[in-house]
C-alpha positions as CSV (number, residue, x, y, z in Angstrom):
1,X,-6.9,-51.3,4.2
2,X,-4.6,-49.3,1.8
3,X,-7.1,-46.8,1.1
4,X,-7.8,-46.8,4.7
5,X,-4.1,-46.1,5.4
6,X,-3.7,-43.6,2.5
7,X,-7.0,-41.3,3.7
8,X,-5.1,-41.1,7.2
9,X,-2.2,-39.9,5.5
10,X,-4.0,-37.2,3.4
11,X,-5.5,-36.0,6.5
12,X,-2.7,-35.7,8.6
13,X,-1.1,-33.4,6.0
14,X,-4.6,-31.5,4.8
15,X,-5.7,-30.7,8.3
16,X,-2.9,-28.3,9.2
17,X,-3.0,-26.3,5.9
18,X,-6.5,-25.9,7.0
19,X,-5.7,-24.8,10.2
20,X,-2.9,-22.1,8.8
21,X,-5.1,-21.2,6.0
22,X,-7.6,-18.6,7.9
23,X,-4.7,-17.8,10.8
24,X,-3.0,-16.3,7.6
25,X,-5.8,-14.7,6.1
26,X,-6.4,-13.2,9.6
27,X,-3.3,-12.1,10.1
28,X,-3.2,-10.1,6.4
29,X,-6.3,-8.7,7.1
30,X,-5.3,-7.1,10.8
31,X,-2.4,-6.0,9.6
32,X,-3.7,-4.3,5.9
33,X,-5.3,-0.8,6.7
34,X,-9.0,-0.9,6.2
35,X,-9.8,-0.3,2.4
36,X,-6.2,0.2,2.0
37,X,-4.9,0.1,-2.0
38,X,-3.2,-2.8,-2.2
39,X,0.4,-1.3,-3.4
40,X,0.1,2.1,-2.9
41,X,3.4,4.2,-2.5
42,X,4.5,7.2,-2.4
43,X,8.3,8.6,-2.3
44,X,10.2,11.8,-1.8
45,X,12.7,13.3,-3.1
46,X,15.0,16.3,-2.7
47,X,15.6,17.7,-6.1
48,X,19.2,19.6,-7.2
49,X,17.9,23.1,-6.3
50,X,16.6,22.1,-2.9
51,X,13.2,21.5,-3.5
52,X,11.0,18.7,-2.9
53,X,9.6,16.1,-5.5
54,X,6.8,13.8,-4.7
55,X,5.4,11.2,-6.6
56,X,3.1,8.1,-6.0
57,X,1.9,5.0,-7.7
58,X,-1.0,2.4,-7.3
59,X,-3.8,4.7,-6.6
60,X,-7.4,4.4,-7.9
61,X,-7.0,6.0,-11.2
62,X,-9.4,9.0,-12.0
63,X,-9.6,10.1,-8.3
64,X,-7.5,12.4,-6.0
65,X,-5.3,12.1,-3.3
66,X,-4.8,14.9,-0.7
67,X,-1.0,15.5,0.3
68,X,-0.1,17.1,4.0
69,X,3.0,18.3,5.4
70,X,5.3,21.4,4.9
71,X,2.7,21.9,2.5
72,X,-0.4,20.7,1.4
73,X,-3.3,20.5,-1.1
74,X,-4.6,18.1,-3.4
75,X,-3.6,16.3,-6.9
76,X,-5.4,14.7,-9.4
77,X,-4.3,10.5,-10.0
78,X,-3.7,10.0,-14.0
79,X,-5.0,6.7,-15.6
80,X,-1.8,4.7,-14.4
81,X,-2.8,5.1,-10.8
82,X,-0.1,7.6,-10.7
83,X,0.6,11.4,-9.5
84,X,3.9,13.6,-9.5
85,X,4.2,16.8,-7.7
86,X,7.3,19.0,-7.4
87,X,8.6,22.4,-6.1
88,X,7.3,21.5,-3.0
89,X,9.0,22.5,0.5
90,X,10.0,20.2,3.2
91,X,10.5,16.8,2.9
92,X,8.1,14.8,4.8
93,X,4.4,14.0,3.4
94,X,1.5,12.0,4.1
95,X,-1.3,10.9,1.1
96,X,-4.5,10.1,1.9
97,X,-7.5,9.2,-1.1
98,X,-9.9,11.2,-1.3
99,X,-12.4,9.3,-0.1
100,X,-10.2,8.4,3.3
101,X,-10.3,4.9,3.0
102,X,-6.3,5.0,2.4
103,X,-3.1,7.1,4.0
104,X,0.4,6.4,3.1
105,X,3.2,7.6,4.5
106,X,5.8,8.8,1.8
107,X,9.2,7.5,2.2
108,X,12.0,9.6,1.6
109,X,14.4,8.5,-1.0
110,X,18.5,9.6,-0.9
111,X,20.6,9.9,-4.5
């Protein structure tokens, strides 16, 4: 009977982790962008002569990202996951991977 009793227990507090468990994984996946890099950002800054630095991290090293905005073009990603891009002209960019599966939107950053 105490094993009985103890099995009843277990189940009452198992069966709603199970339930939570894929209502959680379902609710990360809607939310993440297909294919999206998990921690990819990229930030803006406005540098002391009026120009525009961008810079991002947690990109698939080796590749390229294309950058749009006031300008645009493309940058190579070092072996950190990382690029850094200045002299640029206005202060609101976009990244996307080269191979489209990922597009941030660069926040701007204040000093």
């Amino acid at each position: 009977m105490n094993r009985t009793r103890r099995l009843a227990a277990l189940a009452l507090v198992v069966a709603p982790a199970l339930a939570v468990g894929p209502a959680l994984a379902a609710h990360a996946s809607a939310t993440a962008a297909p294919g999206a890099v998990a921690g990819a950002a990229c930030k803006v800054e406005k540098d002391s002569v009026g120009k525009y630095h961008l810079w991002g991290l947690g990109f698939p090293a080796g590749t390229t990202v294309t950058y749009s905005g006031s300008t645009s073009g493309s940058v190579p990603i070092d072996k950190s996951g990382r690029f850094d891009l200045g002299g640029l002209s206005g202060g609101k960019y976009v990244v996307k991977t080269a191979d489209g599966k990922t597009t941030v939107a660069c926040t701007t950053v204040q000093h």
